[in-house]
C-alpha positions, 0 to 999 in steps of 0.5 A: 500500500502506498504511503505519502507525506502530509506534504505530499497529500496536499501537493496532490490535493492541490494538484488535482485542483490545478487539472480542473478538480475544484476542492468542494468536488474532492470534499464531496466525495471525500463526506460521501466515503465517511457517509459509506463508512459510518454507514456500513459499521453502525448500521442502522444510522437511525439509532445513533447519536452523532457529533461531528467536530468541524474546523475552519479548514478543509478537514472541517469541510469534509464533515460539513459534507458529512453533516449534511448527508446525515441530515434526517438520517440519524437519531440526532445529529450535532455539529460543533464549529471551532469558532462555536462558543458555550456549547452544550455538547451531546454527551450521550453521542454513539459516534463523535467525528473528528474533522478539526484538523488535518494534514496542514496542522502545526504543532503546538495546537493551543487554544479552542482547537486544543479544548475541542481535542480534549472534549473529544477525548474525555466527554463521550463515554459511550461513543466510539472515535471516527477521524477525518483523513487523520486524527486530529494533531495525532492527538485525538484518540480514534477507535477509526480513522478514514484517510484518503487516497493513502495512509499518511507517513505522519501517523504512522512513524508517530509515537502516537501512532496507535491513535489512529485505530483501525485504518481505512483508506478511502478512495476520492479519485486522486490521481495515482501519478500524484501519490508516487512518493517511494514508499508504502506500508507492507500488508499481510496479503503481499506475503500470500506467495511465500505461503503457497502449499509446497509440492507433493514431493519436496525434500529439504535441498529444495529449501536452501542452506543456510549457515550462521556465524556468530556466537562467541564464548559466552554469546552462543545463545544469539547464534543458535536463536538464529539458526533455529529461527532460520530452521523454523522460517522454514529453510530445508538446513541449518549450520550454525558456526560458533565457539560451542555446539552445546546449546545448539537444537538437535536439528542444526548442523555445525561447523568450527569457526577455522573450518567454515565451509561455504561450499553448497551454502545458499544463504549466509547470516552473520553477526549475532553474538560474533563479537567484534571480529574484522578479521573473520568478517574480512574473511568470510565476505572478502576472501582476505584476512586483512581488516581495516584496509579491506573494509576501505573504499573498494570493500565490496564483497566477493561472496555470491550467496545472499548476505544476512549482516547483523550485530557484530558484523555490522560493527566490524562495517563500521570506520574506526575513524569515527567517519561513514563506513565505505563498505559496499554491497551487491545489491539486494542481496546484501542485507544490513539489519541495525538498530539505531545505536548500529546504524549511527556506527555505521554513519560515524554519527556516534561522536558526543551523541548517545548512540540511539539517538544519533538518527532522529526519528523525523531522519528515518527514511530519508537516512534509510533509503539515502544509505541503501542506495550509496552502499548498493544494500538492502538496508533493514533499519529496526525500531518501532516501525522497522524500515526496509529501504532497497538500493534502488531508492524504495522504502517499506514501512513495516506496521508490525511489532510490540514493546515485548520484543525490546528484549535481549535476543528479538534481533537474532530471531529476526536475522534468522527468518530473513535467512531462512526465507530468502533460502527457500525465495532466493528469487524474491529476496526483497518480498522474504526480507519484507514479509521477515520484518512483518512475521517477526513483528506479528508473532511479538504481538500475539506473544504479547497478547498471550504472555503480556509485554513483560514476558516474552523471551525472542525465542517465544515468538517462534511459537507464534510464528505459524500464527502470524504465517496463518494470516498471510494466507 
């Protein structure tokens, strides 16, 4: 599904406007799509009470719109207008609609149209929230939210993003030339390929090979949670490369860190709980055992199996200069997978800042997508609201995930499946890593809803994952 900036809807409103749609048509219809809504989720309008919040601009239109169309329909209708004073509102409302402000807001938000976001929040225990194209300020808590023509970046990178309840986008004829912003929001049915019933006669080499380095002494749960995520995902064999094989699942393979073997291999993970190792690094993607050098302005890498980069790996990327890292991949096939501590080492971002907030939330994409295509990568930048970024300047918003995943070990997992599924889908590596991200994201939340926030351990997401997979189907 594509997504635009708050910026960008109103270009292509405007747009619209200049190739002969007047704004009042955009309006019509856009109160006629929230008429069909209101329609169709509390049928019959004939018993519902509704207040719809209006306010001077063109979101405020919209309910006017709506307003009119509900007109002798519904049990009682209210209308407040931002520049209405000492009203009585109608506290026994079923519905109450939020048109106040849309994608032109500026923060702070202050005065009536504050108070009005208030009233909205707290004065109408028995209505259920609809918001117009975007709650309010992403301040007014919506059981719904209508948006039109595309889901807007703002609410969903916003830390109040779960304001916006269950989102419905709404078509009122804009033009899709005018909505190509190179990004969009991953969707469970994107992933219904991956997920097709398996031939009658498949055996496990038709599913890849992954191997995984990582695993020093004392960190050899990271690399086997991998290797069991990647087994789990569903690749037909797993070797995990690590200082000890026993905490290794009976079903992984193993290999000694001296006698790695890439031979037959289809797809290599490499980093979890590896500890800084340039040399091993230096080896495994550039046939040298020389750091430093190596990872200098020509580093690409000689490797021709797809490429998983997580943890130490990526740090071993990173310049001891403190200066952006020269590594540079092969394409989608080279798949770079930081948190925002990572991801700052990578960029030299690191100096005088802590490490997590040397990328501003507000930088995500545009860091993303400007170092996947400087350094040919597929770049997975994890946080709430994980981004996929590809080299040819496109980026996934994933809408997947939990705060139960904050949890030691949630990464390695996720290394894992993106291993395991671009195994069994080395042709459609970009849909494996993007349907990775979002299966990792949705096991966290059914584990969540099982196990509570606090709970969860990563390798208790793959318990969930089949759950997740179900919902791609």
């Amino acid at each position: 599904m594509r997504v635009v900036t708050n910026a960008q809807s109103r270009a292509a409103d405007l747009a619209m406007f200049e190739r002969g749609t007047p704004v009042e048509t955009l309006m019509e219809r856009a109160g006629g799509c929230l008429f069909e809504f209101l329609q169709h989720e509390f049928s019959p309008l004939v018993d519902q009470r509704i207040v719809i919040f209006c306010g001077t601009g063109n979101n405020g239109g919209d309910g006017q719109v709506l307003a009119q169309l509900l007109e002798r329909r519904v049990a009682e209708l209210q209308v407040v207008n931002v520049n209405d004073v000492a009203i009585a509102y109608d506290r026994d409302a079923t519905i109450v609609v939020d048109a106040l402000l849309g994608t032109g807001y500026r923060e702070p938000v202050q005065g009536r149209y504050a108070e009005l976001i208030r009233a909205i929040n707290e004065d109408f225990p028995k209505a259920k929230i609809v918001a117009v194209d975007l709650p309010s300020a992403m301040q007014v808590r919506a059981d719904y939210t209508v948006t039109f023509a595309a889901p807007k970046v703002e609410m969903l990178l916003s830390t109040r993003a779960s304001n916006i309840g269950k989102l419905i986008v709404a078509d009122i004829g804009i033009a899709d030339d005018l909505l190509q912003s190179g990004l969009a929001l991953s969707e469970a049915q994107d992933f219904r390929p991956l997920f097709a019933p398996r031939a009658i006669d498949a055996h496990k080499g038709a599913f890849g090979h992954v191997l995984v380095v990582g695993g020093a002494r004392g960190k050899t749960g990271a690399a086997a949670m991998a290797g069991l995520a990647a087994l789990k995902s569903g690749a037909g064999l797993v070797t995990v490369a690590c200082s000890s094989a026993s905490r290794l699942a009976p079903e992984l393979m193993t290999e000694e860190f001296d006698d790695i073997d890439l031979h037959r291999k289809t797809v290599l993970a490499i980093g979890p709980g590896l500890s800084e190792c340039r040399k091993l690094v230096s080896r495994l993607l550039f046939e040298s055992a020389v750091p430093n050098t190596v990872l200098g302005a020509t580093a690409v890498p000689k490797l021709t199996i797809p490429t998983v980069m997580d943890a130490d790996a990526l740090n071993s990327l990173a310049k001891e200069d403190g200066t952006e890292t020269d590594f540079q991949g092969l394409g989608v096939q080279t798949i770079l997978t930081p948190h925002p501590g990572e991801m700052a080492r990578l960029l030299g971002r690191t100096s005088g800042t802590p490490s997590g907030e040397a990328v501003a939330d507000h930088d995500r994409i545009p860091v993303a997508r400007a170092f996947a295509q400087k350094h040919n990568v597929c770049l997975v930048l994890k946080g709430y609201r994980t981004l996929i970024a590809f080299p040819d300047g496109n980026v996934w918003i994933n809408p997947t995930g939990s705060p139960a995943m904050a949890k030691g070990g949630a990464g390695d997992i996720l290394t894992g499946l993106i291993a395991g599924l671009i195994a069994q889908w080395p042709n459609e590596i970009a849909l494996a890593v993007r349907a990775a991200v979002w299966l990792h994201g949705r096991a966290g939340e059914f584990a969540a809803a099982a196990l509570t926030e606090q709970c969860v351990l990563a390798t208790e997401l793959l318990t969930f994952l089949p759950q997740a997979i179900r919902e791609c189907h």
